[in-house]
C-alpha positions as CSV (number, residue, x, y, z in Angstrom):
1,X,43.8,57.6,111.5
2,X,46.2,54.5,111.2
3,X,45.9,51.1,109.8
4,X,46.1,47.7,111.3
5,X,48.9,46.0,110.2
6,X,49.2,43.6,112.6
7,X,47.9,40.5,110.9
8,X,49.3,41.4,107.4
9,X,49.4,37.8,104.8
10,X,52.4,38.9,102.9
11,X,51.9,37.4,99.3
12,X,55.1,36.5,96.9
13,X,55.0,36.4,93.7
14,X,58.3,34.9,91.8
15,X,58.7,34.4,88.3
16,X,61.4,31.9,86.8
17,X,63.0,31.9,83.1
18,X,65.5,29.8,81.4
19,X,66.2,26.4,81.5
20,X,66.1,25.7,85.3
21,X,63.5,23.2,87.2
22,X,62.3,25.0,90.3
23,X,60.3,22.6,92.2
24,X,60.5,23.6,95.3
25,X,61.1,27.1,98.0
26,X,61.5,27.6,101.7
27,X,61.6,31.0,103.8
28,X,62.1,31.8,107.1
29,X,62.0,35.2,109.2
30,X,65.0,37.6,110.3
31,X,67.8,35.4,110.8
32,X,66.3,32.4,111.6
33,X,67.8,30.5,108.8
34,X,67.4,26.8,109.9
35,X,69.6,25.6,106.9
36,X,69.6,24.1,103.2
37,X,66.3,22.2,103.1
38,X,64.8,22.9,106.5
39,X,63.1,25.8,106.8
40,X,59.5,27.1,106.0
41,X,59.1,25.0,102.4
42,X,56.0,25.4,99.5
43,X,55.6,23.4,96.1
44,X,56.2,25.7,93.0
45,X,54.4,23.7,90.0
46,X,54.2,26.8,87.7
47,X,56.6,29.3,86.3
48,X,54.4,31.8,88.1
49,X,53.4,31.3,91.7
50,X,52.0,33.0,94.1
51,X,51.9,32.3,97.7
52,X,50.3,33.8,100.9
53,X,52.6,33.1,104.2
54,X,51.2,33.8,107.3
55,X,52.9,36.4,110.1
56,X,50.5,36.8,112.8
57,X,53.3,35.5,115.0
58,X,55.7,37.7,114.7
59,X,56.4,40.7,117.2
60,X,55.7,44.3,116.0
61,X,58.3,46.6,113.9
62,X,60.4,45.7,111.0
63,X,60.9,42.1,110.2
64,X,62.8,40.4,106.8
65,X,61.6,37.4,104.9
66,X,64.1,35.6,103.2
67,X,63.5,33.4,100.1
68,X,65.0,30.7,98.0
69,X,64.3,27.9,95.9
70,X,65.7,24.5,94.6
71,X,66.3,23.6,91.2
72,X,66.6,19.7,90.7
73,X,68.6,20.0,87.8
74,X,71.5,22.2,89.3
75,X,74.8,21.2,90.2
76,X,74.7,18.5,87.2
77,X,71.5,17.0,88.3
78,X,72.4,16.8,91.9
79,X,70.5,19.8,92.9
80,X,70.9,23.4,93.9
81,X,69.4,26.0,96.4
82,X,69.7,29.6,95.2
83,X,70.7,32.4,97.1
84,X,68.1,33.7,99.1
85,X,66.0,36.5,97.7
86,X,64.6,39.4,101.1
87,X,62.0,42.1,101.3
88,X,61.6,44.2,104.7
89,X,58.2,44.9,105.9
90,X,57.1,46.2,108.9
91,X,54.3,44.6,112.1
92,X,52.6,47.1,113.8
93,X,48.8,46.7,115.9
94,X,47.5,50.6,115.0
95,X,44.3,52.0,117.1
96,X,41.9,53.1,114.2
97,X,39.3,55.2,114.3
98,X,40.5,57.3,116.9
99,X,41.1,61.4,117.0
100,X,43.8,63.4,117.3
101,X,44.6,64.8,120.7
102,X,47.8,66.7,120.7
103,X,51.2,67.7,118.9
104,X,54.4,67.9,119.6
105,X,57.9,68.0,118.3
106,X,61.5,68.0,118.8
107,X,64.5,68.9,117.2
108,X,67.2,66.3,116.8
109,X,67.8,64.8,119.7
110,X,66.4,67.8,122.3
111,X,63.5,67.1,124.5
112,X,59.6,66.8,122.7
113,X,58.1,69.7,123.2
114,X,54.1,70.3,123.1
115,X,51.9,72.2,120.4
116,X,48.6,71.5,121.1
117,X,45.6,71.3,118.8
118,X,42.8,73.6,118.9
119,X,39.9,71.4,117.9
120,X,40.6,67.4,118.3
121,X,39.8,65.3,115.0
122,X,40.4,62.2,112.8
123,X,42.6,64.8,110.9
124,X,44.5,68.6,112.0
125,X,45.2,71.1,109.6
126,X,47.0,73.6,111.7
127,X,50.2,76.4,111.4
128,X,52.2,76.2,114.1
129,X,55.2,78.8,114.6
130,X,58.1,76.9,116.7
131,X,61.2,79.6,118.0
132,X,65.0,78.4,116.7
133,X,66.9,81.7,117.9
134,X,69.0,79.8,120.1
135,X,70.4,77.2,117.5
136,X,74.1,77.9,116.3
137,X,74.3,78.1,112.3
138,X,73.8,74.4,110.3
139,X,71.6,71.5,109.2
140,X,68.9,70.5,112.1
141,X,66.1,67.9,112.1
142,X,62.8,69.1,113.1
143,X,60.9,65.6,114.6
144,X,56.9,65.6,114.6
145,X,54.4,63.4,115.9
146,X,50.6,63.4,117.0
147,X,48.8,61.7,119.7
148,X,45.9,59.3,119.4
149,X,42.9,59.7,121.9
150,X,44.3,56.2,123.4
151,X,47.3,57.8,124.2
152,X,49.1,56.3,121.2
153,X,52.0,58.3,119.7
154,X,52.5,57.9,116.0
155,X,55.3,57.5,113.8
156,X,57.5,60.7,113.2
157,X,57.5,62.9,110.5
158,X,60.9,64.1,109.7
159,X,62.2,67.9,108.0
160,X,65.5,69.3,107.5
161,X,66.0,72.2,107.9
162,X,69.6,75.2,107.5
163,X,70.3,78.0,109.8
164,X,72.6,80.5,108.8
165,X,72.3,84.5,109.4
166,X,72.2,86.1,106.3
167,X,72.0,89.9,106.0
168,X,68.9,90.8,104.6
169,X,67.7,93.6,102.5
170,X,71.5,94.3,101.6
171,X,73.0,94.9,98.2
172,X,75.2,92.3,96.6
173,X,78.8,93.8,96.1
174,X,80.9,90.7,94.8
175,X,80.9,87.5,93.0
176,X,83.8,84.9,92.8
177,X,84.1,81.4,91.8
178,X,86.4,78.4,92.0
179,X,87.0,75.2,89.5
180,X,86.7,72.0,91.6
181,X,90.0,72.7,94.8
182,X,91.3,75.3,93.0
183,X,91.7,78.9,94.9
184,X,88.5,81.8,94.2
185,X,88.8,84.3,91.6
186,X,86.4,87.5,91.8
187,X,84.7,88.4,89.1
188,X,82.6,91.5,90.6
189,X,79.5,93.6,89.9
190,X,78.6,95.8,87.6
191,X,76.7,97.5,90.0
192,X,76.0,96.4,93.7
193,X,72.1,95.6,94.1
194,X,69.8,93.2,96.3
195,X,69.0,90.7,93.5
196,X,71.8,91.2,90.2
197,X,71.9,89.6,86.2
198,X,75.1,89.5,84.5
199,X,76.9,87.6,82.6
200,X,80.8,86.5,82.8
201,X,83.0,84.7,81.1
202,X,85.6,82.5,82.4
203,X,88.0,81.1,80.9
204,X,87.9,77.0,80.8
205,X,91.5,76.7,78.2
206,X,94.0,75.6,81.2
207,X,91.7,72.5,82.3
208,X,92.4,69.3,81.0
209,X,89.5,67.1,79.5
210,X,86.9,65.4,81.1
211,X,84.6,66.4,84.1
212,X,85.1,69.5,86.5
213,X,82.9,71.4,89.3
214,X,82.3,75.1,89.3
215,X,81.5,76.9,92.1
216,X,80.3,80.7,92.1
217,X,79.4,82.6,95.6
218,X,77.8,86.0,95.9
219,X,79.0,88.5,98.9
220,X,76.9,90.9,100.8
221,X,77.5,94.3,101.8
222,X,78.4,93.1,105.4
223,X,81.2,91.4,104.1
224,X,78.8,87.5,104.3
225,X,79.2,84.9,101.3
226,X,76.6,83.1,100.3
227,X,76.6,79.3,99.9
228,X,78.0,78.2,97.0
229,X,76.4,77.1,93.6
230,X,77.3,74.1,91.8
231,X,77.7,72.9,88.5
232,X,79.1,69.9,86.5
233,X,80.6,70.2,82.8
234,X,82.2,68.5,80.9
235,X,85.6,69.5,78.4
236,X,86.6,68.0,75.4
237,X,88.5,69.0,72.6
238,X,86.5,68.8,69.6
239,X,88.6,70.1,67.3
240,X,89.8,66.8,66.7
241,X,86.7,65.6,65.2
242,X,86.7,64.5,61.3
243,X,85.8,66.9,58.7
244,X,82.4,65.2,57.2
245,X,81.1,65.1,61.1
246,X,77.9,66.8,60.5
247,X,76.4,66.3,63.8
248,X,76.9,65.2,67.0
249,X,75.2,63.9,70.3
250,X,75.7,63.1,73.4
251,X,73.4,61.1,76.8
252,X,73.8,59.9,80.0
253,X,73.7,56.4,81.7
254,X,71.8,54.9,79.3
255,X,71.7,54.7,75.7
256,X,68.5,56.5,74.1
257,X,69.1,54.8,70.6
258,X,70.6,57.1,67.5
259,X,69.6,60.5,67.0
260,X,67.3,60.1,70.7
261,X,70.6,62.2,72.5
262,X,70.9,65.9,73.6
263,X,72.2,67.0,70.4
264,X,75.0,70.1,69.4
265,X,77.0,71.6,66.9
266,X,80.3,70.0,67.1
267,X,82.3,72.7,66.0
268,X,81.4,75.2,68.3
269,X,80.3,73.2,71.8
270,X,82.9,72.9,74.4
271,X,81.6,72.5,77.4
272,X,78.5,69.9,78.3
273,X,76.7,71.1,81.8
274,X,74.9,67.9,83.6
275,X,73.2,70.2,85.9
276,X,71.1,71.3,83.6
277,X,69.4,67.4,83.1
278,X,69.2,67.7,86.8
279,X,71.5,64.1,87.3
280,X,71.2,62.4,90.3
281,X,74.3,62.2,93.0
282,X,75.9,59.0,92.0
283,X,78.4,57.7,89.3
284,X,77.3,58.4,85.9
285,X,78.6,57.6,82.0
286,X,78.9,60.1,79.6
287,X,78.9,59.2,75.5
288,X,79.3,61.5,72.7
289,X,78.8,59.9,69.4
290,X,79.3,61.6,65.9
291,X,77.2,61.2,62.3
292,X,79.4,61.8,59.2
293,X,78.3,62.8,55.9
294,X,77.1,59.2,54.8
295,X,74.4,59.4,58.0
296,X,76.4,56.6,60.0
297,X,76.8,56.6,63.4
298,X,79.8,56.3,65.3
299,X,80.7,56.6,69.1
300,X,83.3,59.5,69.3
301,X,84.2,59.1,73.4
302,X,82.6,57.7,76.7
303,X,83.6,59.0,80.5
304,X,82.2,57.9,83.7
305,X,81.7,60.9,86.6
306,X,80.5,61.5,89.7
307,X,78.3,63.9,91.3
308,X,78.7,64.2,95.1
309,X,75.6,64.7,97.7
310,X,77.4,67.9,99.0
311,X,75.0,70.5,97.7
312,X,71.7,68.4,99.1
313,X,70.1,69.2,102.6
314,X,68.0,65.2,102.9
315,X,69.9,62.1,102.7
316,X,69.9,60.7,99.3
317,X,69.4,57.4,98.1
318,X,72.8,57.5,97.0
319,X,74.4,58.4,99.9
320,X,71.9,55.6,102.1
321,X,72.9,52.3,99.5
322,X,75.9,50.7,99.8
323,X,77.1,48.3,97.2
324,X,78.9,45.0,97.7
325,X,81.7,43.9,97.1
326,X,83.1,46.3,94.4
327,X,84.6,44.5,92.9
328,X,82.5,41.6,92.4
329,X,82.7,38.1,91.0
330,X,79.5,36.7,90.7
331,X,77.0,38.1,93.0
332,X,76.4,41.6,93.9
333,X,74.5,42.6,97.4
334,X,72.8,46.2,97.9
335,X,72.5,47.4,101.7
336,X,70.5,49.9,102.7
337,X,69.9,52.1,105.4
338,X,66.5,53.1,105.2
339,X,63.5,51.6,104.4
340,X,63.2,51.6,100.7
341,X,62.0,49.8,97.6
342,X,63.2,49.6,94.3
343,X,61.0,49.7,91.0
344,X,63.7,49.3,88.4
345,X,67.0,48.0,88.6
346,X,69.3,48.4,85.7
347,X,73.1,47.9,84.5
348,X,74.6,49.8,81.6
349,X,77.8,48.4,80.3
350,X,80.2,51.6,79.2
351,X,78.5,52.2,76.0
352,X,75.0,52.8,77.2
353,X,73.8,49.4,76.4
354,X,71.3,47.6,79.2
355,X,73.3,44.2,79.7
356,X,70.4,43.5,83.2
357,X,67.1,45.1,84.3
358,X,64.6,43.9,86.6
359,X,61.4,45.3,88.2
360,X,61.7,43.6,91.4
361,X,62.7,44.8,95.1
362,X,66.0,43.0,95.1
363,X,68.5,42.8,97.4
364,X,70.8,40.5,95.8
365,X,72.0,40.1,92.2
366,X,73.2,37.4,90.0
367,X,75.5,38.5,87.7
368,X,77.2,35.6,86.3
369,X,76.2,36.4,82.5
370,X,78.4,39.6,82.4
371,X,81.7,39.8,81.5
372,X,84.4,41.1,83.2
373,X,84.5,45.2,83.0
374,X,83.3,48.2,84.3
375,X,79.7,49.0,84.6
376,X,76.9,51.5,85.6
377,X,74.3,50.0,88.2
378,X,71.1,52.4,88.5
379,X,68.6,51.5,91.3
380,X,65.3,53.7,91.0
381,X,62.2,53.9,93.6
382,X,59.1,55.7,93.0
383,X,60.9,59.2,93.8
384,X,64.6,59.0,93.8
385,X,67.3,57.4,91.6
386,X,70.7,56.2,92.5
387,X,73.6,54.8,90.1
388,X,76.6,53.4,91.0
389,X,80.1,51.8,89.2
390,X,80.7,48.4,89.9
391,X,83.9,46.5,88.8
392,X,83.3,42.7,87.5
393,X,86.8,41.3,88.2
């Protein structure tokens, strides 16, 4: 069953701090920007206001409204518009009340095929086996969709899938791995087995510090490797560190206060693994900070790194925002490429301090207050989290 969405009021609710006088705001739909002044305009007589804008007009699927308002004491009392502030939304007339009829899917771009449904109602729960011998090995899309008793399609459902033909029931005969491009090394079994549990050391004393990627594979008895596992770490030479150090921490992104990090004996922890705080792909910062023997404080060394979307089989939001431009001056725009919306948008300057956050979908950021300098942008929705360095020039 489906919703009617077709004559949606879409309500907006702004709030506005600082010394600005906001009087007055205009929108308009898509790109149907009439100008400074001209379009769509509403009164604003509180810091708060809500407003309820009427879009039974427009045609059905996804439609932007863009925002802005006027402060009469910008531009040294002449007056200023802002830049316009956009949320996505999307029109659609929906049949409700109406049963399921039939099923059918596709996989990326082939023909739909039909399942069927063995008892039509306002809701299937049903397995359905669907053949993929003939597909060569890699990533596939598998499309889904169900039919109304009008005849109405839905929306798609979208799963992605890997084919690859790996032995089964065979032993595992040989492990190797590599560090980031560098060229495998076997390490070996103990003894070859369908499922193994050893341990190996490798030796991390040629890499220079900061971040690097392992990568181990296991082979089968037919000669097939696996694909590879990943993991992120992170070298530094601690030996360094001064003698009344007596302990030591380290986070990511943002700053959890002193003593809140992942803590660790600084005299015997070389390597830091990020996998194991399952980070997001993205570009991230990494602090370690130290506590000598009077209980102060003190921030040893910070690094930014990146971990690629390689190892994931659905788009990430990384890998669907783009950031720009990078650098920036004053303003900062995110694009995206899917239909998304953001709960929490933060910027951490390169010690882990929050220098912006905001709880609102934006699309557009003013950034005049920072200074110039690198920074870590993190965008977070209800289910995924992105984070990104951006350059203030």
């Amino acid at each position: 069953m489906r919703t009617n969405l077709y004559r949606l009021i879409f309500c907006l609710t702004m709030s506005f701090v600082g010394a600005q006088n906001i009087t007055t705001a205009e929108y308009y739909f898509n790109d149907e920007d009439l100008g400074f002044g001209l379009n769509n305009s509403f009164a604003i007589s509180t810091a708060s206001h809500t407003q309820s804008i009427d879009i039974s007009g427009l045609s059905d699927g996804f439609n932007d409204i863009h925002i802005r308002v006027f402060d009469v004491d910008g531009n040294d009392g002449a007056g200023a518009w802002s830049h316009y502030d956009r949320a996505t939304f999307y029109i659609a007339n929906f049949a409700t009340g109406q049963t399921i009829v039939d099923m059918r899917y596709r996989i990326n771009n082939g023909d739909n095929i039909n399942l069927g449904i063995d008892m039509p109602a306002m809701s299937v729960n049903q397995s359905y086996s669907i053949p993929v011998p003939s597909l060569s090995e890699g990533f596939y899309s598998l499309y889904i969709e169900t039919q109304d008793s009008d005849g109405t399609w839905s929306h798609y459902d979208r799963v992605v899938f890997f084919i690859s033909e790996f032995p089964t029931g065979q032993d595992i005969v040989d492990v190797r791995y590599r560090i980031d491009n560098d060229d495998y090394i076997n390490l070996g079994v103990d003894m070859p087995a369908t499922s193994i549990s050893q341990s190996y050391s490798i030796s991390v004393s040629s890499l220079s510090e900061g971040f690097h990627s392992l990568y181990v594979e296991t082979q089968a008895a037919d000669g097939t490797w696996s694909l590879y596992d990943r993991q992120v770490f992170f070298i530094n030479n601690f030996s360094d560190m001064p003698s009344d150090v007596t302990e030591a921490e380290y986070f990511i992104d943002e700053d959890p206060g002193f003593g809140m990090g992942t803590s660790f004996d600084p005299s015997v922890m070389p390597l830091i693994a990020t996998t194991e705080m399952n980070i997001t792909p993205g570009d991230h910062l990494l602090c370690v900070r130290v506590r000598n023997a009077d209980e102060e404080w003190s921030l040893y060394c910070c690094a930014t790194f990146n971990v690629d979307p390689t190892a994931s089989v659905d788009e990430s939001l990384y890998e669907s925002v783009a950031v720009n431009p990078n650098p920036f001056q004053n303003a900062l725009v995110i694009e995206v490429s899917r239909q998304v919306e953001f709960n929490e948008i933060k910027i951490f300057d390169l010690t882990g301090k929050t220098v912006y956050t905001s709880q609102e979908n934006l699309r557009q950021l003013n950034l005049n207050h920072l200074e110039a300098g690198t920074y870590i942008l993190s965008l977070q929705t209800e289910t995924e989290k992105a984070t990104f360095k951006i350059i203030k020039q």
